[in-house]
C-alpha positions in Angstrom: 89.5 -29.4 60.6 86.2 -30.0 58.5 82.6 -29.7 60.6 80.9 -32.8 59.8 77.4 -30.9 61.2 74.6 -30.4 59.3 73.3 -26.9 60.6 69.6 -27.4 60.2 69.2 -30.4 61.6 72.2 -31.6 63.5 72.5 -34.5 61.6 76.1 -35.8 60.1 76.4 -34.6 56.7 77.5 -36.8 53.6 81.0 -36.4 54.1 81.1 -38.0 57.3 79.2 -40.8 56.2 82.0 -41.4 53.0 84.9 -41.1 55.8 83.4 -43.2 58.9 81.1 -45.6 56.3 83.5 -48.9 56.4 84.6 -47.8 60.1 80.4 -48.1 61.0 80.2 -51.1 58.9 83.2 -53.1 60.3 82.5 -56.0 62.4 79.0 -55.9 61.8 77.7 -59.3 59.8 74.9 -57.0 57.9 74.4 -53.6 57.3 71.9 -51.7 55.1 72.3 -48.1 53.6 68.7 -46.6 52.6 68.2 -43.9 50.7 65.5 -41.2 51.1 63.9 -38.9 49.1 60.9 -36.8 50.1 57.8 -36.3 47.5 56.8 -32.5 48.2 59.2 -29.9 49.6 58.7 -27.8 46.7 54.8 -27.8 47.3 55.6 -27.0 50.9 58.0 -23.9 50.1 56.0 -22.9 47.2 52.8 -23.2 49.3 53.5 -22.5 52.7 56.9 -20.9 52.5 60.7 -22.0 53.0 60.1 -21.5 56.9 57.7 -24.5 56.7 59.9 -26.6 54.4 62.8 -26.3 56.7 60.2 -27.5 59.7 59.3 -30.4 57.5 63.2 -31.4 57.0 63.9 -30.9 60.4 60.4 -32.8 62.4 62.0 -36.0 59.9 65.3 -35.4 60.9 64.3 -35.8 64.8 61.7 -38.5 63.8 64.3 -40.6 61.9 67.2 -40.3 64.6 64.4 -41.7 67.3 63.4 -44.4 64.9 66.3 -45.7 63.7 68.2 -45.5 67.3 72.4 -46.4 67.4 72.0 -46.1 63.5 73.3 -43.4 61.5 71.0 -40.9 59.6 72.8 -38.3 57.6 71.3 -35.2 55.9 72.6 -35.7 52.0 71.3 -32.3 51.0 68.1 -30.7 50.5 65.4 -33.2 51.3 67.6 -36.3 50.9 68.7 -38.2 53.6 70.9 -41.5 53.9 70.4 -44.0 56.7 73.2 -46.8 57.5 71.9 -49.4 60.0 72.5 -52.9 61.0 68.4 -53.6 61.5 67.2 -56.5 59.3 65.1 -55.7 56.5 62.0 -56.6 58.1 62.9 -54.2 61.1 64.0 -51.1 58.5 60.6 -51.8 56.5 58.7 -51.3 60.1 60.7 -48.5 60.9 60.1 -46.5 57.6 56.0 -46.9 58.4 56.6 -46.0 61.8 58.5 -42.5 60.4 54.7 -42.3 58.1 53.1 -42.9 61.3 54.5 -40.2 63.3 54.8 -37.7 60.1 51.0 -37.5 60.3 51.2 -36.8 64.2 53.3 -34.4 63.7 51.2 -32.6 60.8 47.5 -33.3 63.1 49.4 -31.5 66.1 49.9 -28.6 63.8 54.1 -28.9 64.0 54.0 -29.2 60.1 51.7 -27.6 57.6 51.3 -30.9 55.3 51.3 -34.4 55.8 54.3 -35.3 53.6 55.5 -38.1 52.2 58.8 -39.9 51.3 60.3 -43.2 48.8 62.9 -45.2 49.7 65.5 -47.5 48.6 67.3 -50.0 50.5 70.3 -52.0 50.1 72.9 -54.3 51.8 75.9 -52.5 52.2 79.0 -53.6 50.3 82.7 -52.5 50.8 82.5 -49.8 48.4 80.4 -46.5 49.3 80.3 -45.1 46.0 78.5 -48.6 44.8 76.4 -49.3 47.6 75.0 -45.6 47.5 74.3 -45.8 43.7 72.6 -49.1 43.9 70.4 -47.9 46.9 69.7 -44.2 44.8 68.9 -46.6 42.1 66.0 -48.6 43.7 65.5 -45.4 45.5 64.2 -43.7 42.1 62.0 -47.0 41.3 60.0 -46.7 44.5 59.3 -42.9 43.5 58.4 -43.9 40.1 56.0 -46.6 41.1 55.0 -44.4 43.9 55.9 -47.0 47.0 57.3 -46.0 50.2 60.3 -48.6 49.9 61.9 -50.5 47.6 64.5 -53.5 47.9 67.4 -53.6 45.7 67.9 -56.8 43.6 70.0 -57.7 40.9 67.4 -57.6 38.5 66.8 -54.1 39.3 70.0 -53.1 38.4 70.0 -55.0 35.1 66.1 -53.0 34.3 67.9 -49.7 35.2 71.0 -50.4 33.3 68.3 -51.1 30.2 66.2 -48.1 30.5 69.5 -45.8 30.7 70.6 -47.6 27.1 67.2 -46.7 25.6 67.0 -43.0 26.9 70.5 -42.5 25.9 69.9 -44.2 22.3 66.9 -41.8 22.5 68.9 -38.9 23.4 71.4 -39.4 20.3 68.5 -39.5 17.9 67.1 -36.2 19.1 70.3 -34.4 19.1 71.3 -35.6 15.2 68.0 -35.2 14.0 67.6 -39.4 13.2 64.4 -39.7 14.0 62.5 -41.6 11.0 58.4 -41.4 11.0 55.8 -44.0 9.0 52.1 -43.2 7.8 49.1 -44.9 8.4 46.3 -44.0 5.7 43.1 -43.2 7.6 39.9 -45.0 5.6 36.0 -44.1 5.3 34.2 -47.9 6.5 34.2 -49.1 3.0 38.6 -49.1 2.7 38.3 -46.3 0.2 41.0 -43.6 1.3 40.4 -40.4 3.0 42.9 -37.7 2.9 44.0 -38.1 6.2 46.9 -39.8 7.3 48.4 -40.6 10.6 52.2 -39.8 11.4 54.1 -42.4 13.8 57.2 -42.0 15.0 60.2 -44.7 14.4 64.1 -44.9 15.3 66.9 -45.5 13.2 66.2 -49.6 12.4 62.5 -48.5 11.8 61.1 -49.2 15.2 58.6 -47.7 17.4 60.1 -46.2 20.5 56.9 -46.2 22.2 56.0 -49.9 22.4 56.5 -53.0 24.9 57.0 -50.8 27.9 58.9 -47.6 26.4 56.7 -45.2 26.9 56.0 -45.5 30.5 60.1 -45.7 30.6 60.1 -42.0 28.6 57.8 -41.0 30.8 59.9 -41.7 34.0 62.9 -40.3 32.4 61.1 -37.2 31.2 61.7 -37.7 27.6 58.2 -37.2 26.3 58.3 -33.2 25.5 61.6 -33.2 24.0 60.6 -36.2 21.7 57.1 -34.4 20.9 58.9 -31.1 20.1 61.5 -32.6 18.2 58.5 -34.4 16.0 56.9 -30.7 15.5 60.1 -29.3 14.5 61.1 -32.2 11.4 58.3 -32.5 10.3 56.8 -29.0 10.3 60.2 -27.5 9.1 61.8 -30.7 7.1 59.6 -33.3 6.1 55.6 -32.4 5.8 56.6 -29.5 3.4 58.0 -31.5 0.4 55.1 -34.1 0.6 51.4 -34.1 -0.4 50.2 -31.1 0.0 46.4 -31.8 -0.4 46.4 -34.4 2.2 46.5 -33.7 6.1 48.2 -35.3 8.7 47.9 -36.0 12.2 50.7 -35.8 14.3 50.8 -37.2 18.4 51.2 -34.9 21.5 50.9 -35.4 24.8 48.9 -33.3 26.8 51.7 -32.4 29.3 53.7 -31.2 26.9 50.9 -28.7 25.4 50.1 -27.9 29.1 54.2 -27.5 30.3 55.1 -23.9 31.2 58.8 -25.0 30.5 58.6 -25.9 26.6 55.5 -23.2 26.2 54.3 -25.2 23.9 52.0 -22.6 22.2 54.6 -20.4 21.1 56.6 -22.8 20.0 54.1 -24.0 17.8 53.2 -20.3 16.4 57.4 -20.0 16.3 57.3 -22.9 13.7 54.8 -21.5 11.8 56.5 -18.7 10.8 59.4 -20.6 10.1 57.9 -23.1 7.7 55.9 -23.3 4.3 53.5 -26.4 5.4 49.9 -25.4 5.5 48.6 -25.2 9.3 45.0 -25.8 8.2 46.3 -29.5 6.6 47.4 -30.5 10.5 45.9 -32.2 13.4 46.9 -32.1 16.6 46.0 -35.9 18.4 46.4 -35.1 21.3 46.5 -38.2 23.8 44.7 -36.9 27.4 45.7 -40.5 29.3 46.0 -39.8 32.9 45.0 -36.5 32.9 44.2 -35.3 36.3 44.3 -31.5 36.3 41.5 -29.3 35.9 39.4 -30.0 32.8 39.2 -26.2 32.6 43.2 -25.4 32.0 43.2 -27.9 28.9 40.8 -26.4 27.3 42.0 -23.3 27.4 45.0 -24.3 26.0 43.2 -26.3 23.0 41.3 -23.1 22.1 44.6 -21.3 21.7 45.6 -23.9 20.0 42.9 -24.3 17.7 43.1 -20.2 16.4 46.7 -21.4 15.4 45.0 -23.0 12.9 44.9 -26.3 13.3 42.6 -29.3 13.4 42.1 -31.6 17.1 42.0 -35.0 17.4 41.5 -36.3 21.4 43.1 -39.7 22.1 42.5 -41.7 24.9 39.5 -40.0 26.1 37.3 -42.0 28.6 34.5 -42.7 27.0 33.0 -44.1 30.5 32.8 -40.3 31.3 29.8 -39.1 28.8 29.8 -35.5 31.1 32.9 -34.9 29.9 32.9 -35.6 26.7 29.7 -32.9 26.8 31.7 -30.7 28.4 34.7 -31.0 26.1 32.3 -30.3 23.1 30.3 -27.3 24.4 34.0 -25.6 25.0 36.2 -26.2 22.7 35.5 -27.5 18.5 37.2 -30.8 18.2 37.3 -32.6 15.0 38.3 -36.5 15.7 38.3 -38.5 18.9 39.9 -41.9 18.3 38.5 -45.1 20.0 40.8 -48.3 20.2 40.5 -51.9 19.5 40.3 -52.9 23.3 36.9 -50.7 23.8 36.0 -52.5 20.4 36.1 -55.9 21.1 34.2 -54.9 24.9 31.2 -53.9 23.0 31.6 -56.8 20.1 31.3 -59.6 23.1 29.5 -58.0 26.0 26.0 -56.2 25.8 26.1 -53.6 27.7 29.6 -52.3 26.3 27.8 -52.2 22.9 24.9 -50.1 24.4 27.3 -47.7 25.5 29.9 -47.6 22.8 26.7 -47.0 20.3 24.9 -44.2 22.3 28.4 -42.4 22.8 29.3 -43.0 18.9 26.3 -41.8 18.0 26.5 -38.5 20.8 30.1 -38.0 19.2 28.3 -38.0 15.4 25.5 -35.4 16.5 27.9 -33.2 18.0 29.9 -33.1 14.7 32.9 -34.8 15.9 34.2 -37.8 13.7 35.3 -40.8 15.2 38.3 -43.3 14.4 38.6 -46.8 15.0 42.4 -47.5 15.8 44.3 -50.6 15.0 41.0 -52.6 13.4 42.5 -55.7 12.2 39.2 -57.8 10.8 36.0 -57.6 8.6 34.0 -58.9 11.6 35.2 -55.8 13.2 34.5 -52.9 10.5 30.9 -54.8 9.9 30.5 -54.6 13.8 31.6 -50.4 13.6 28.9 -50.1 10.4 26.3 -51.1 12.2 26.7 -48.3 14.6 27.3 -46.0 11.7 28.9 -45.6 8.5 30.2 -42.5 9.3 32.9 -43.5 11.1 36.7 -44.0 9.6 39.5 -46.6 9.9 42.7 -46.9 11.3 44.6 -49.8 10.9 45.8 -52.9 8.9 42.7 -54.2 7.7 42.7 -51.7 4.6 46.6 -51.0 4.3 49.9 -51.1 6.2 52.4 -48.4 7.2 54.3 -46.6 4.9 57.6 -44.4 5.2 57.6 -40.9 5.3 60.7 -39.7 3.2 62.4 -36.9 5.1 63.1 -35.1 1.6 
């Protein structure tokens, strides 16, 4: 006969919940299954050791139980947990603060090392298990991507979810057969005539970005970023850059966690492709986009210095160029050649005062410190007469002097 017990915490495991769920939900008008996920138990074991994680699992396995009395809370595995109760959304939503609540007690009495936190999704309960738990998981995952402590389910969610899962496997497919297809975009000195730099964007099969309307914050939830940005290095270092121009350099995107992850190592993979390929490293830059960078300013660049006696060129994109410290410290570390600024930051200073101030003392910082900035997606004359002004230094990106062109793969 099969122990339904989970030993750490004395909960009911899973597979009593898929044997007794329609027996708990029978003859009961509504019932809810939630889903629970917690945020940190590898920080905890990591940090403070697997003693201390197993605390943490157990204090929310006791809170939980007291919480959500006569309901039944099952320990799925690890730091998942599955609640089925016939409290009405309003009463589950109280319930799940109440669990924060008494998670910080817990942690200010000293039971627990670390005042964790946890997402959750909740659903109504249908007839299936199988259904109801994959719709619940489901909303589950979109209150830990958003970073909320609950979410609802709703149809539309499912029909969103369903989406995103089309794109990343579409996504998936042109990794693993090599289809992805990359335009150009001719960088320009502020009087249209060409420089010999040209940016590299990165299209799917029909021709289309995979990056706009949303995508990109979807790539980044499904963890797709690294493998697309590795998958870039590797076509066009190995495949495509070394049959084109050879006098003209191009600048290809990364994002800085995947030059920072210890699981691609993106450094030696970069010197692995150098060996491997007859494309001049010195005819490369690296635009590197730093948005929502939150580790220490210290750890990136150290990696950009490494990078840089590969032998390539930097561009920084997205830096915050309300922060003039760190562009300072950026420069007095590490030699960067390019820093772009976008046509959102442009049109700021073109209408308001004090954003032109700014934008002209930090252009003009960025000039002295021999570090070359580009305007991104400038689309009028008003615009390029506006960037002039500041200096004439500064290049072009965009459709005002010519459109995208196709990179032929060879």
């Amino acid at each position: 006969m099969r122990e339904y017990i989970d030993n750490l915490t004395g909960l009911y495991d899973l597979y009593y919940l898929k044997e007794h769920y329609n027996e708990y939900i029978d003859n009961k008008e509504e019932c809810y299954l939630i889903s629970i996920d917690f945020k940190k138990l590898k920080y905890i074991n990591d940090n403070f050791g697997h003693a201390s994680g197993d605390k943490s699992i157990i204090t929310f396995a006791n809170i939980a139980k007291d919480v959500f009395e006569k309901s039944l809370v099952v320990r799925r595995s690890g730091d998942e947990f599955v609640i089925v109760t016939d409290f009405s959304v309003e009463k589950i939503i109280n319930c799940l603060q109440l669990i924060v609540q008494k998670i910080n007690e817990a942690h200010q009495k000293g039971i627990i090392p670390i005042n964790f936190e946890f997402n959750s999704g909740i659903k109504l309960c249908e007839n299936d298990f199988k259904e109801t738990l994959y719709k619940s998981d489901l909303t589950m995952y979109h209150a830990k991507n958003n970073d909320l402590l609950y979410t609802c389910y709703t149809h539309d969610l499912l029909f969103k979810v369903k989406n995103n899962k089309r794109f990343i496997s579409k996504i998936d497919e042109l990794i693993e057969n090599n289809n992805l297809n990359y335009v150009i975009q001719t960088v320009y000195d502020i009087d249209g005539r060409k420089t010999n730099i040209n940016q590299i964007y990165t299209r799917d099969n029909n021709n289309e970005s995979i990056f706009k309307d949303g995508k990109l914050e979807i790539l980044k939830k499904y963890y797709r970023i690294k493998r697309i940005d590795t998958k870039n290095m590797e076509l066009l270092l190995k495949y495509v850059l070394p049959k084109s121009n050879n006098d003209a350099k191009y600048m290809i995107n990364v994002y800085y966690d995947t030059i920072m992850s210890r699981e691609c190592n993106f450094l030696n993979y970069m010197k692995k492709l150098k060996s491997e390929t007859t494309f001049n490293f010195e005819n490369l830059i690296l635009n590197i986009n730093i948005t929502d960078y939150n580790d220490s300013l210290y750890k990136l660049i150290a990696v950009i210095i490494k990078l840089k006696e590969t032998g390539f060129s930097i561009c920084l994109d997205n830096l915050d160029f309300s922060k003039q410290d760190v562009i300072i410290s950026l420069s007095s570390m590490i030699t960067f050649e390019y820093v772009n600024v976008y046509r959102k930051l442009l049109i700021k200073a073109m209408n308001e005062k004090r954003y032109k101030i700014v934008l002209d003392r930090i252009i003009n910082l960025l000039l002295d410190l021999g570090i070359t900035p580009i305007f991104v997606n400038v689309e009028k004359p008003s615009e390029v007469k506006f960037i002039k002004e500041m200096s004439d230094k500064c290049l072009i990106r965009g459709y005002i002097y010519g459109k995208e062109e196709q990179l032929k793969k060879g």
